[in-house]
Backbone as CSV, one residue per row, in Angstrom:
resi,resn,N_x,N_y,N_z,CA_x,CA_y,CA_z,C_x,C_y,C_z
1,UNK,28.574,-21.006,-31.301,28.580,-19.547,-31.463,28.505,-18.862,-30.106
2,UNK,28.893,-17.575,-29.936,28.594,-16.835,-28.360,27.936,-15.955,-28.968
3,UNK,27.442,-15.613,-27.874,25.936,-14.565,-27.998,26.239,-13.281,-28.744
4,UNK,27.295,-12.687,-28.996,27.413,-11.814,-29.663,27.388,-11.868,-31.071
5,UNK,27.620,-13.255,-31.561,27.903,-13.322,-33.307,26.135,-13.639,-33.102
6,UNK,24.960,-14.309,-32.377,24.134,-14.546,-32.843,22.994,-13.442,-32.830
7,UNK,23.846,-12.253,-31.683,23.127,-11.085,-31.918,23.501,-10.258,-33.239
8,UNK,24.501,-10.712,-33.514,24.646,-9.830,-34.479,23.668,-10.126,-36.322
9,UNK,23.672,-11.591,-36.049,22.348,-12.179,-36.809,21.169,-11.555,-36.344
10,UNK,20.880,-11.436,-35.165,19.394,-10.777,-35.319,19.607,-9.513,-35.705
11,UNK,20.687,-8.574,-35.526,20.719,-7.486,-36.238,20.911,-6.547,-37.702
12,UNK,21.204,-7.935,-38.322,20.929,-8.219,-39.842,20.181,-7.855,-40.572
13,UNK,18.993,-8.611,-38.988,17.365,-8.556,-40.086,16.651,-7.756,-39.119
14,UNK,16.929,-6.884,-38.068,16.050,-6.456,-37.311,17.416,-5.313,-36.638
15,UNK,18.179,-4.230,-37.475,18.829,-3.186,-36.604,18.521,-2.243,-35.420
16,UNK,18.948,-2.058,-34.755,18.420,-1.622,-33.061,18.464,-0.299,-33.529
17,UNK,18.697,0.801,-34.371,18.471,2.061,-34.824,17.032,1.886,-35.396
18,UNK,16.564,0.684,-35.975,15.085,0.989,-36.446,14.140,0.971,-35.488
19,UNK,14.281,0.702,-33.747,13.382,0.808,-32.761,13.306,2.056,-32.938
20,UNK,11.387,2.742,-32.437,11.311,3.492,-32.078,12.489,4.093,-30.505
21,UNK,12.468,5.594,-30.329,12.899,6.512,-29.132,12.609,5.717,-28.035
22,UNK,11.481,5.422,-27.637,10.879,5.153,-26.338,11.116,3.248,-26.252
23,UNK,11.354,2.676,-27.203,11.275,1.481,-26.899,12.762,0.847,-25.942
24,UNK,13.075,-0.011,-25.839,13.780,-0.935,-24.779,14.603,-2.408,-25.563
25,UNK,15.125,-2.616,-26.632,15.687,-3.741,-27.454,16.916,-4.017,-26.836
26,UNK,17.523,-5.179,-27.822,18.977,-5.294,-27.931,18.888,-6.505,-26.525
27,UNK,20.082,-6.825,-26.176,20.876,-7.504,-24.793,20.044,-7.373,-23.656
28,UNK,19.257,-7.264,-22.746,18.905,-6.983,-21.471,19.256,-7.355,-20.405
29,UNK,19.267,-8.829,-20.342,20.287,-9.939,-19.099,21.478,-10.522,-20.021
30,UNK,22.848,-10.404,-19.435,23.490,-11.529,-19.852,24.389,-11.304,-19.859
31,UNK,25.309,-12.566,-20.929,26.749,-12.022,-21.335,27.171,-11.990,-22.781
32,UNK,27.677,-11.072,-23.089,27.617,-11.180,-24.740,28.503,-12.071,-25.153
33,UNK,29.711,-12.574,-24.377,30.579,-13.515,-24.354,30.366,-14.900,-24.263
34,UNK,28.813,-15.524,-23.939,28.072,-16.616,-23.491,28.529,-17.546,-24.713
35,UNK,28.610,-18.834,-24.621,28.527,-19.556,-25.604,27.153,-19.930,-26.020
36,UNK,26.832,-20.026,-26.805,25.282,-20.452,-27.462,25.500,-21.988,-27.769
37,UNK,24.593,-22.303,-27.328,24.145,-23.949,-28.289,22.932,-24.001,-28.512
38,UNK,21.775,-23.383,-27.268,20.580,-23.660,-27.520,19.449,-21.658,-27.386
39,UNK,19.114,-22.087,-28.285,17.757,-20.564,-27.860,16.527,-21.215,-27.308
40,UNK,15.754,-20.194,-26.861,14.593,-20.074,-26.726,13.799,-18.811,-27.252
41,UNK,12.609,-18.838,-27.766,11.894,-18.122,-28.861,10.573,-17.858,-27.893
42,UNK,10.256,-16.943,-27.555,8.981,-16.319,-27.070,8.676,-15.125,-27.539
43,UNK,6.973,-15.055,-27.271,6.664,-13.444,-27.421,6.690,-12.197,-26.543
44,UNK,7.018,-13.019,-25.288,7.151,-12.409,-23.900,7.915,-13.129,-23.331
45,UNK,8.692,-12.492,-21.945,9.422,-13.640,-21.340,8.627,-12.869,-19.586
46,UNK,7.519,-14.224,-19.722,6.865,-14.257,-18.679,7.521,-15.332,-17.718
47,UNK,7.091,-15.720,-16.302,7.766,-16.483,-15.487,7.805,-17.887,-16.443
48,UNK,6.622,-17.941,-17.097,6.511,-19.637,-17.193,7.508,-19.617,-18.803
49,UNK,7.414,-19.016,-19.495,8.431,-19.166,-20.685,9.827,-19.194,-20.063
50,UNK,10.668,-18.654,-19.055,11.383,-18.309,-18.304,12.070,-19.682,-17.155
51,UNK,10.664,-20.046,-17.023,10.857,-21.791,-16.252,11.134,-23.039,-16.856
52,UNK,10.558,-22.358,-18.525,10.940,-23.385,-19.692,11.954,-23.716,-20.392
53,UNK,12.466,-22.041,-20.647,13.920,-21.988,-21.054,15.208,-22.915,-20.281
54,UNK,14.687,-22.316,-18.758,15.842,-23.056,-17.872,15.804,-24.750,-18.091
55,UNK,14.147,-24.700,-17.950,14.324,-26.884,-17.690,14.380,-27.420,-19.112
56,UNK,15.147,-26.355,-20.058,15.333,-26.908,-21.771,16.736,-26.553,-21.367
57,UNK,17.699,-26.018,-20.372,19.247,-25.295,-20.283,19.611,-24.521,-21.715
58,UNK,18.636,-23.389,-22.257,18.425,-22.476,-23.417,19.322,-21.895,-22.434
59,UNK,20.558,-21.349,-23.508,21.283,-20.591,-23.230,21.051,-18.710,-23.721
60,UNK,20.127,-19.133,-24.217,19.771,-17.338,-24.925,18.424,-17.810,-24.536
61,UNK,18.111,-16.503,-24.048,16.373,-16.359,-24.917,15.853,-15.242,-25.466
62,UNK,14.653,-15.279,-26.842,14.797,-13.883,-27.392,13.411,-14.276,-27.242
63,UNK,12.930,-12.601,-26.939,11.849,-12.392,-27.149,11.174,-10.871,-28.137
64,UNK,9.930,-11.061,-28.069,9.428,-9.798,-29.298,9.340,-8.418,-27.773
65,UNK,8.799,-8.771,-26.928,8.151,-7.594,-26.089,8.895,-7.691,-24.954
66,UNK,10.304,-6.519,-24.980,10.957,-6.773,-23.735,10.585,-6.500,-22.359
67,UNK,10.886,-7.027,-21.567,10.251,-7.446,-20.223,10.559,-6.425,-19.408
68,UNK,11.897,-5.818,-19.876,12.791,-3.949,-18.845,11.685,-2.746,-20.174
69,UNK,11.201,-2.102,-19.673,10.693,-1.400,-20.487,11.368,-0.175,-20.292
70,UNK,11.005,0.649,-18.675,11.702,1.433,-17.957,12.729,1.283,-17.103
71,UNK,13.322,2.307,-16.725,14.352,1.719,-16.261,13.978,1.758,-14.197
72,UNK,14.752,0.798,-13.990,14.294,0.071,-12.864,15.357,0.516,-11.646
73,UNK,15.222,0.941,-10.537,15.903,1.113,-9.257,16.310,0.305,-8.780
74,UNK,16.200,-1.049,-8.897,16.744,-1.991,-7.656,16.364,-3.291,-8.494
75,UNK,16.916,-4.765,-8.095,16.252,-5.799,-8.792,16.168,-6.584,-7.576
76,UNK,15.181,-6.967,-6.963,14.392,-7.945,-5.976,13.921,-8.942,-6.262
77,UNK,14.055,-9.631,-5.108,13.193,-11.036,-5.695,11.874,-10.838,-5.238
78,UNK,11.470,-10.207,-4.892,10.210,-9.538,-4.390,9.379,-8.670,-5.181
79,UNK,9.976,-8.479,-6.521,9.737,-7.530,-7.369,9.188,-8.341,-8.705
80,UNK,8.170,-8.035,-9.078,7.733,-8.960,-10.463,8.646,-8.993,-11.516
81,UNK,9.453,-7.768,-11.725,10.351,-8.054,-12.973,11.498,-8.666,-12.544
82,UNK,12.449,-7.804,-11.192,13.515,-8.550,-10.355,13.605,-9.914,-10.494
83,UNK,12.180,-10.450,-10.179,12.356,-11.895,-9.940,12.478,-13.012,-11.453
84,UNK,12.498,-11.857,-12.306,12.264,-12.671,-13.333,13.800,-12.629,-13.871
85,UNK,14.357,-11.364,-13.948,15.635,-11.024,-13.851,16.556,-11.757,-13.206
86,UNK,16.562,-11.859,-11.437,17.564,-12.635,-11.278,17.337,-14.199,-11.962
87,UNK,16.520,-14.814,-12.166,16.022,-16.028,-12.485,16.944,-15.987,-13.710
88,UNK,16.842,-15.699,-14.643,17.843,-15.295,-15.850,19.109,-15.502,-15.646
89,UNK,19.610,-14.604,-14.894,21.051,-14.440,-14.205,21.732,-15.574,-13.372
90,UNK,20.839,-15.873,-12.906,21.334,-17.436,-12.510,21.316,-18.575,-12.755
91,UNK,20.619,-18.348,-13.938,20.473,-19.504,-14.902,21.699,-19.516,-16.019
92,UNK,22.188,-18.085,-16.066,23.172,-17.465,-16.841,22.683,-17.771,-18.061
93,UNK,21.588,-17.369,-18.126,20.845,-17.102,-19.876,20.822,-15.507,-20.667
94,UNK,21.419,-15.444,-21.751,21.177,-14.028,-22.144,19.823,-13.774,-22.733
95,UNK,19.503,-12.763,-22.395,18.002,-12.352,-22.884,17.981,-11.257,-23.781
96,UNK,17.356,-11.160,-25.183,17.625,-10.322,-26.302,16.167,-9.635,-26.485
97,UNK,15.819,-8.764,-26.747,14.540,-8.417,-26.864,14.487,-7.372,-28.634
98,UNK,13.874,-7.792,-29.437,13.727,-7.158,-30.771,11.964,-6.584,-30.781
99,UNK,11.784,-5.277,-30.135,10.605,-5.169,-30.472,10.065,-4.137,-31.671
100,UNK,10.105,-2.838,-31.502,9.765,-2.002,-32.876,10.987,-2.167,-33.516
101,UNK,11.987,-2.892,-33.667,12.986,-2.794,-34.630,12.167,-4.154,-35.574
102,UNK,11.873,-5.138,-34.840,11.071,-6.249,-35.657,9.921,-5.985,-36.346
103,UNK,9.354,-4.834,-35.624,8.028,-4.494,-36.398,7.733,-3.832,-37.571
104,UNK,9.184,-3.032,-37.743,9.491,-2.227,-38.834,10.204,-3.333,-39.698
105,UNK,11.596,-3.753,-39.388,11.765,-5.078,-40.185,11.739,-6.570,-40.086
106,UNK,10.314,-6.514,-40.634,10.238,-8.297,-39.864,8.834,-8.817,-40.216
107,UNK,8.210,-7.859,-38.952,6.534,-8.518,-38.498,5.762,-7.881,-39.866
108,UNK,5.491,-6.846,-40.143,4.590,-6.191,-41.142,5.430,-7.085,-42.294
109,UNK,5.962,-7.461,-42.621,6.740,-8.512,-44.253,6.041,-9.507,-43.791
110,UNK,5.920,-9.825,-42.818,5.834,-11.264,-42.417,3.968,-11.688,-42.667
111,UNK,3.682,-10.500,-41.649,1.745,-11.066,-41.661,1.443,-10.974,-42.948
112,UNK,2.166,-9.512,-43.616,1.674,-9.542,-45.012,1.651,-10.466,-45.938
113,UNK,2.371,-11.392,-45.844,3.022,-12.362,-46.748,2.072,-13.835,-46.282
114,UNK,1.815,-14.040,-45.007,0.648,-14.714,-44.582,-1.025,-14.485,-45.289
115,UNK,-0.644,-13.443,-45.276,-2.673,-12.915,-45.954,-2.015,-12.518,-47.629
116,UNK,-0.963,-13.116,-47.757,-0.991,-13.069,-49.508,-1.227,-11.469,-49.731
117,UNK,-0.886,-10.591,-48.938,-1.075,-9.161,-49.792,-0.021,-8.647,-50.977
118,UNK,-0.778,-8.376,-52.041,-0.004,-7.737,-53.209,-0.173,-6.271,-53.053
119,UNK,1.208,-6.327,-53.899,1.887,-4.504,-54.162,1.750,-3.739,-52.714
120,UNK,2.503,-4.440,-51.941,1.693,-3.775,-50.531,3.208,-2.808,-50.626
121,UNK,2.809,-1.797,-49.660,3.753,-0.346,-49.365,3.876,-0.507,-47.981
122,UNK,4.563,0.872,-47.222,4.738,0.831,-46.587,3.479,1.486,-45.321
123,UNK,3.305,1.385,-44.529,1.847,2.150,-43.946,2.511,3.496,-42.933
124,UNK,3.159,3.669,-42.361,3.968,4.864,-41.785,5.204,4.544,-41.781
125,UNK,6.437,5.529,-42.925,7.023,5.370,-42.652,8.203,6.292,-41.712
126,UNK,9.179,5.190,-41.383,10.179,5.656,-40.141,11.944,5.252,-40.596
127,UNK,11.765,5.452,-41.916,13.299,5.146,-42.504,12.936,5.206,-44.399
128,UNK,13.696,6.109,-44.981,13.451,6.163,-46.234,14.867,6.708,-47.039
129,UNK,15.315,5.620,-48.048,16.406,6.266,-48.886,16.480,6.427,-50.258
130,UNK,17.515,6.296,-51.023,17.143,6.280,-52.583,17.004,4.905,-52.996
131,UNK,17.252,3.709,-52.308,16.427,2.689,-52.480,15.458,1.909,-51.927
132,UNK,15.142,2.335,-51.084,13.715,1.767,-50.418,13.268,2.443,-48.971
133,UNK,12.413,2.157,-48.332,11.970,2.595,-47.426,11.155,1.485,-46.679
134,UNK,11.291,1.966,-44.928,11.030,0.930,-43.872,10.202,1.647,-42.874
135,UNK,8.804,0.803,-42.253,8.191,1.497,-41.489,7.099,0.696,-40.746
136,UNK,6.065,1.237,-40.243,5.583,0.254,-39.649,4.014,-0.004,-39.880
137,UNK,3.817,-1.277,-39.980,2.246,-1.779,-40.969,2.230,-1.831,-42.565
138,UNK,1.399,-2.598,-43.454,1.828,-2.614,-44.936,0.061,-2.271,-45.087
139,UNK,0.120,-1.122,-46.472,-0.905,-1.639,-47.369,-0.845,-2.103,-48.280
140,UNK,-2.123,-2.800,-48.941,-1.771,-3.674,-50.452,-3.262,-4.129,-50.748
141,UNK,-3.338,-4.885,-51.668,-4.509,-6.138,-52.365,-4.647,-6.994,-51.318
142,UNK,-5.873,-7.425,-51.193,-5.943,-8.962,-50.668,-6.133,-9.512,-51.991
143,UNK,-5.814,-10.877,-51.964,-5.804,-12.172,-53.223,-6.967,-11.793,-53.545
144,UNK,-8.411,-11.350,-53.799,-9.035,-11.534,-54.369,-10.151,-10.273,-53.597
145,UNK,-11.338,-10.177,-54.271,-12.393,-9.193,-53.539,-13.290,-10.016,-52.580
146,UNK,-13.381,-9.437,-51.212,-14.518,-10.841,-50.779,-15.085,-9.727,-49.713
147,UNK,-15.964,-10.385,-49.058,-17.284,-9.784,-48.074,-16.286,-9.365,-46.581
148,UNK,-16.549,-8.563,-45.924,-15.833,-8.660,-44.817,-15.878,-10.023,-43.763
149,UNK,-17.229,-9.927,-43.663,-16.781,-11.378,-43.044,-16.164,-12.583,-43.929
150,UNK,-16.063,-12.396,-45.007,-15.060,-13.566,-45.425,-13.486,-13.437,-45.061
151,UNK,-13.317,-12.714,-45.427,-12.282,-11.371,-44.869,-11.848,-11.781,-42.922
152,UNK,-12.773,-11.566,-42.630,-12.850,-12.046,-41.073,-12.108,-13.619,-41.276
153,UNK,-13.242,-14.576,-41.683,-12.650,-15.803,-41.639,-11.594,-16.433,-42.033
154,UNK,-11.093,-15.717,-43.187,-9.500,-15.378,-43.543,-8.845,-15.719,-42.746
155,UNK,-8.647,-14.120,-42.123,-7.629,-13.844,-41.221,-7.241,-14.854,-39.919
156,UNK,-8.939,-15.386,-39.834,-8.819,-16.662,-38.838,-8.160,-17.731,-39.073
157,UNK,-8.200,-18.014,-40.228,-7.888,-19.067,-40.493,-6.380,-19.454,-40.515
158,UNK,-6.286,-18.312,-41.437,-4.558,-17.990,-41.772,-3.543,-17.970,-40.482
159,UNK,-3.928,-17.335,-39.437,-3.809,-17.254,-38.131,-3.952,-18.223,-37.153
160,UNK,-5.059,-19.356,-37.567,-5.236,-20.314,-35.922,-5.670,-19.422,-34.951
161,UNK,-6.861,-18.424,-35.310,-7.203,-17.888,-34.085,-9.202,-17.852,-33.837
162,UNK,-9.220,-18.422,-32.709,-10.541,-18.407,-32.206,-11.524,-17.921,-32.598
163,UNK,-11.049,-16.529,-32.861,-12.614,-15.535,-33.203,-11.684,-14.090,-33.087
164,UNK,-12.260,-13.085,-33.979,-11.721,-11.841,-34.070,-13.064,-10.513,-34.064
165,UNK,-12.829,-9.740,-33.654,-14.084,-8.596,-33.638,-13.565,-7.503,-34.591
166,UNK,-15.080,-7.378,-35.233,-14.814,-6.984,-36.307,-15.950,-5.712,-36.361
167,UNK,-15.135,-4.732,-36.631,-16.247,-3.279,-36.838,-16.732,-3.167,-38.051
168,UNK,-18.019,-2.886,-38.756,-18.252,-3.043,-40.409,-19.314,-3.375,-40.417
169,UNK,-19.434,-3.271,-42.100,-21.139,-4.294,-42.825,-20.379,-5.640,-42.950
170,UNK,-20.431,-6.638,-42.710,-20.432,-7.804,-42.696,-20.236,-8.211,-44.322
171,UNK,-21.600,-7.768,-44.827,-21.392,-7.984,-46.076,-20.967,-7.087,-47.170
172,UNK,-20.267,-6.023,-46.716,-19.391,-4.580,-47.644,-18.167,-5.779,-47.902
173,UNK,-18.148,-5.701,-49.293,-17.082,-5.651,-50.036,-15.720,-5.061,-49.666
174,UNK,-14.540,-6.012,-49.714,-13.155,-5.297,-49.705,-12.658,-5.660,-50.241
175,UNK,-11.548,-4.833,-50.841,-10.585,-5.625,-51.553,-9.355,-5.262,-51.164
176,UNK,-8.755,-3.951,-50.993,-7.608,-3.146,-50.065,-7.552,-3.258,-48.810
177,UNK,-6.511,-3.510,-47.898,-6.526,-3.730,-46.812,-4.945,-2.974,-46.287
178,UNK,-5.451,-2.497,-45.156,-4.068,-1.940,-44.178,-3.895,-3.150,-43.202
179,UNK,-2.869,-3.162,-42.808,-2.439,-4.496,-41.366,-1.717,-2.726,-40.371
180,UNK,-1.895,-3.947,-39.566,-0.806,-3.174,-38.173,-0.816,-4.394,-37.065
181,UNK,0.101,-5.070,-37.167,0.258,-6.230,-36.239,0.403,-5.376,-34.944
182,UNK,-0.120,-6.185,-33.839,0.097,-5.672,-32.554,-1.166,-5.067,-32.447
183,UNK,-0.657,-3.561,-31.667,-1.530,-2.889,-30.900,-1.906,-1.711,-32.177
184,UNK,-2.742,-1.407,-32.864,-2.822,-0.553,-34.435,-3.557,0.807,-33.625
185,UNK,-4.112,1.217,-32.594,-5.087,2.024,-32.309,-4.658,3.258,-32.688
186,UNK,-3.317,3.450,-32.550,-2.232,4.806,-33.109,-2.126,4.803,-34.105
187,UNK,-2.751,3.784,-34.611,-2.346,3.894,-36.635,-3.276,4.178,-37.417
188,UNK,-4.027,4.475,-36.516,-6.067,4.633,-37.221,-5.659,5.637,-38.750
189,UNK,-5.263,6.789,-38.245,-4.699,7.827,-39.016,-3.901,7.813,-40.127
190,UNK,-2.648,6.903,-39.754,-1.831,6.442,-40.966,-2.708,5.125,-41.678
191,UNK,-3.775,4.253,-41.474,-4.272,3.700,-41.964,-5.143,4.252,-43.449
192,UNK,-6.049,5.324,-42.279,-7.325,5.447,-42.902,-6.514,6.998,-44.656
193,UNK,-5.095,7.509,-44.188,-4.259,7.973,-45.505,-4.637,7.175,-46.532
194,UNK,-5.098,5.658,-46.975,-4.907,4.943,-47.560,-6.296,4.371,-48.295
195,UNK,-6.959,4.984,-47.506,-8.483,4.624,-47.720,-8.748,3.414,-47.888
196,UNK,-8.189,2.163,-47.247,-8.171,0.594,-47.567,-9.670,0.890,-46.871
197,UNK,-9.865,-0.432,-47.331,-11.422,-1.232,-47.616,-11.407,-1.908,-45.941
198,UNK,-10.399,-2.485,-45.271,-10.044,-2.677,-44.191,-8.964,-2.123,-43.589
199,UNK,-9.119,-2.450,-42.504,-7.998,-2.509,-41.513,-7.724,-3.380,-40.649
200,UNK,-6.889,-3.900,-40.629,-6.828,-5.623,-39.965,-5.600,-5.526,-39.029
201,UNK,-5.560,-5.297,-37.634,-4.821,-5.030,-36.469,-5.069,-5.956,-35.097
202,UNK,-4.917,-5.006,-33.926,-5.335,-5.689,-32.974,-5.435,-4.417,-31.929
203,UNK,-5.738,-4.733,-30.693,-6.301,-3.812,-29.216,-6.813,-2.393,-30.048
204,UNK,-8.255,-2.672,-30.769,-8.861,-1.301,-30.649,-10.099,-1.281,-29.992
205,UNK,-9.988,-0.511,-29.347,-11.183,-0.072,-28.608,-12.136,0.322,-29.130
206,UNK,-13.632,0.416,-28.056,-15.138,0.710,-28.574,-15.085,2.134,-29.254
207,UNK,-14.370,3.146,-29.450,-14.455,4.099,-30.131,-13.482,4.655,-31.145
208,UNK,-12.608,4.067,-30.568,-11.734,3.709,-32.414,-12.412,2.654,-33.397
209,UNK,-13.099,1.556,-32.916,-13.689,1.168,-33.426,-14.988,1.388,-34.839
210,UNK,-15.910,2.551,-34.012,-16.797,2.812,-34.665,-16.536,4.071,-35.136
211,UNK,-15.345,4.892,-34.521,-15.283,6.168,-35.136,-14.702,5.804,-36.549
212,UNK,-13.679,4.964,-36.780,-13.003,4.334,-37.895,-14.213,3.758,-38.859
213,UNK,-14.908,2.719,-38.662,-16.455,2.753,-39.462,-16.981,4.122,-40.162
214,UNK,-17.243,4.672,-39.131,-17.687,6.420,-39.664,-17.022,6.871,-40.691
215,UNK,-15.694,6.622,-40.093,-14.522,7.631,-41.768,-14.831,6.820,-42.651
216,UNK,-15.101,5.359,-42.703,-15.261,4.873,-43.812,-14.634,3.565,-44.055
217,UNK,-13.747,2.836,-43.058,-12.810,2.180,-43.303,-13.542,0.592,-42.131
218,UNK,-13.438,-0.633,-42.898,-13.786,-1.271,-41.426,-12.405,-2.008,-40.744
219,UNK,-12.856,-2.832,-39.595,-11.683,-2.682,-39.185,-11.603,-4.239,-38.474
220,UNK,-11.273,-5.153,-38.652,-10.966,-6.628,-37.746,-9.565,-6.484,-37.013
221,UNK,-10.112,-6.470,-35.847,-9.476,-6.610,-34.442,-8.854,-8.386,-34.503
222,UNK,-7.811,-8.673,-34.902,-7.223,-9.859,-34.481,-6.478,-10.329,-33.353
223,UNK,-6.671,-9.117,-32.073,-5.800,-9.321,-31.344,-4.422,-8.907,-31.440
224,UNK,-3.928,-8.508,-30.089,-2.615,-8.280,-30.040,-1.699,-9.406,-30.196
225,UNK,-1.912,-10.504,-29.614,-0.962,-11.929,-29.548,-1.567,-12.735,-30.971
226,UNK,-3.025,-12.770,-31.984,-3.235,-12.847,-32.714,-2.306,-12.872,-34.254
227,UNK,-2.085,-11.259,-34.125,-0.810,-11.459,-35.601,0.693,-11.440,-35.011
228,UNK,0.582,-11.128,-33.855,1.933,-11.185,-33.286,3.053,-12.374,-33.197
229,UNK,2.272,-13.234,-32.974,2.427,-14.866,-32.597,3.314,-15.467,-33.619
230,UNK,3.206,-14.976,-35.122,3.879,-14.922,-35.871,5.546,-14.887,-35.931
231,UNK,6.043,-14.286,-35.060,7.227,-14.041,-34.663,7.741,-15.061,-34.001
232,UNK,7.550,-16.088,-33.649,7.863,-17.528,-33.155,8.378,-18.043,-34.123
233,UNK,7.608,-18.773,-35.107,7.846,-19.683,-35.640,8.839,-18.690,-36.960
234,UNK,8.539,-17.548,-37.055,9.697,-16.762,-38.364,11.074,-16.828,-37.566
235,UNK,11.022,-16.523,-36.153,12.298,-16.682,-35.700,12.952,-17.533,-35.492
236,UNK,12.402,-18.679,-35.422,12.469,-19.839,-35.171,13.840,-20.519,-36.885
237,UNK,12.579,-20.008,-37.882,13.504,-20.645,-38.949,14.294,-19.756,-39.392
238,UNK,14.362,-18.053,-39.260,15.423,-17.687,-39.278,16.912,-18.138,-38.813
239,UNK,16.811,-18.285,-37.494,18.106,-18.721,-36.660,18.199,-19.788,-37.229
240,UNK,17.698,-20.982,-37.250,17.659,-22.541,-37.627,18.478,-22.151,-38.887
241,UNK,18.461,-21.308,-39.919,19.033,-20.844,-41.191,20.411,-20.201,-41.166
242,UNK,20.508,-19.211,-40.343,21.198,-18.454,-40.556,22.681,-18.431,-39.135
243,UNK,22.480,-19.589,-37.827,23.521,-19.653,-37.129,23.035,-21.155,-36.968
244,UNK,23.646,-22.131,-38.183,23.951,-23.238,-37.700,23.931,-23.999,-36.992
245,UNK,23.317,-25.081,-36.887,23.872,-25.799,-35.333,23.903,-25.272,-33.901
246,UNK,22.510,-24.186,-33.757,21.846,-24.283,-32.840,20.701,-24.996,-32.512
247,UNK,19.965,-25.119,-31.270,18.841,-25.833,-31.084,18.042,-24.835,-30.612
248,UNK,16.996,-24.740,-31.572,15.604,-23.652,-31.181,14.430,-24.457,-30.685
249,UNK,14.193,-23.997,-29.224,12.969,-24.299,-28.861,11.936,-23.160,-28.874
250,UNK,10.821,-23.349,-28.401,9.743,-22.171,-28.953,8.714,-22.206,-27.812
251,UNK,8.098,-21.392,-27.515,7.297,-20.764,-26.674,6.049,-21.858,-26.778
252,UNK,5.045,-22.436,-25.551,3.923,-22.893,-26.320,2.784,-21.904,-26.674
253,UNK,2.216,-22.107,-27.706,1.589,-21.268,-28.283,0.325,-21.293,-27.667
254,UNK,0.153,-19.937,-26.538,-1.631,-19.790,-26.470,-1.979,-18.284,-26.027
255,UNK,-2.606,-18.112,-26.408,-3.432,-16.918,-25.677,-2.779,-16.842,-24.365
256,UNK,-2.850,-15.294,-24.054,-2.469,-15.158,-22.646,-3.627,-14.589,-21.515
257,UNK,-4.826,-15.188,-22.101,-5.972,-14.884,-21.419,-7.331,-15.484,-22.186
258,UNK,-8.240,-16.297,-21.288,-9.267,-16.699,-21.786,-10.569,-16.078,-22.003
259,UNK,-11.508,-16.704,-22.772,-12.866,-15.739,-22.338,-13.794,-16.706,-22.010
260,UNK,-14.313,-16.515,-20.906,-15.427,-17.627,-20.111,-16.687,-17.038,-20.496
């Protein structure tokens, strides 16, 4: 396949009109003319995912969080993004980036469907017609009623993740829950519309935190790379499905920062 029929698969399930205004998707390095045989699947395309792709000769690489955000004056090798850029370019790898277009169609189906949420809706939406509507975060049921910290350990579990911080009574009852994969701190508002029992996201801070408690709602912080991470292995068997007789390699999976 060349890079254009396999972009046009990611645009199937993830259209570049559903990014927010301000975001950065679609093509970034490359050639749309490239022949494909092999991808590479990250959540970022940091130097070392970037060093991996090449010593795998991944002829694409896609990632969730594109690496050009703004737009850039000059490309240097002296320059943190430049250098990551030409590295690309001379590797002659195309680089695809799906970020709020995935989040609207993709990531929120996806975590939801991980934590088993029923009758879930949409949590803000940003596309609506006479048959359905698309947006970003889901509410719904969790499988059953349980304690927040069970709730907590859930999400851990379901996830493979270390430990999550969690605002709340520990032992308050939930049974409704909002998600917002990623960064949710902007969604406090479209959450708390919903009056879920939780809110289960990632990067909120000490006063979104407890101000969100106050309204009434608690809230487990899973991290930004937490529910995000998700997007690996869905992309992974998407493509594997849907363009044949490519070879998907995948990002290794860790945290992009420890706690000592």
């Amino acid at each position: 396949m060349r890079a254009n029929q396999v972009i046009a698969k990611l645009e199937e399930l993830s259209p570049v009109s559903y990014a927010s205004d301000w975001d950065n998707v679609g093509l970034l390095v490359g050639r749309r003319d490239k022949d494909v045989e092999s991808v590479f699947i990250a959540l970022d395309a940091t130097v070392d995912v970037i060093e991996d792709a090449i010593s795998k000769n991944a002829d694409m690489l896609i990632t969730h969080h594109p690496m050009i955000f703004k737009g850039i004056k000059n490309v240097r090798s002296d320059d943190f993004i430049g250098k990551r850029v030409i590295s690309l370019i001379k590797a002659d790898i195309a680089y695809y980036a799906m970020h709020t277009n995935f989040d609207v169609m993709g990531m929120a189906d996806a975590v939801a469907d991980e934590l088993s949420l029923q009758k879930s809706s949409v949590l803000k939406k940003t596309y609506e017609d006479d048959i359905s509507s698309e947006g970003f975060g889901r509410f719904g049921m969790l499988k059953r009623q349980m304690t927040l910290r069970e709730c907590a350990e859930y999400v851990k579990s379901t996830f493979h993740i270390p430990g999550v911080r969690v605002f709340g009574d520990l032992d308050a009852d939930v049974m409704t829950a909002a998600i917002c994969p990623g960064s949710g701190g902007s969604m406090i508002d479209d959450a708390l519309n919903f009056a879920p029992d939780v809110y289960i996201t990632g990067d909120i801070d000490h006063h979104e935190g407890i101000d969100a408690v106050a309204r009434g709602m608690n809230v487990i912080d899973a991290g930004h790379y937490g529910l995000e991470k998700i997007f690996v292995p869905y992309m992974k068997e998407y493509i594997e499905r849907e363009c044949k007789g490519i070879k998907v390699y995948t990002m290794k999976m860790k945290e992009p920062f420890v706690i000592i």
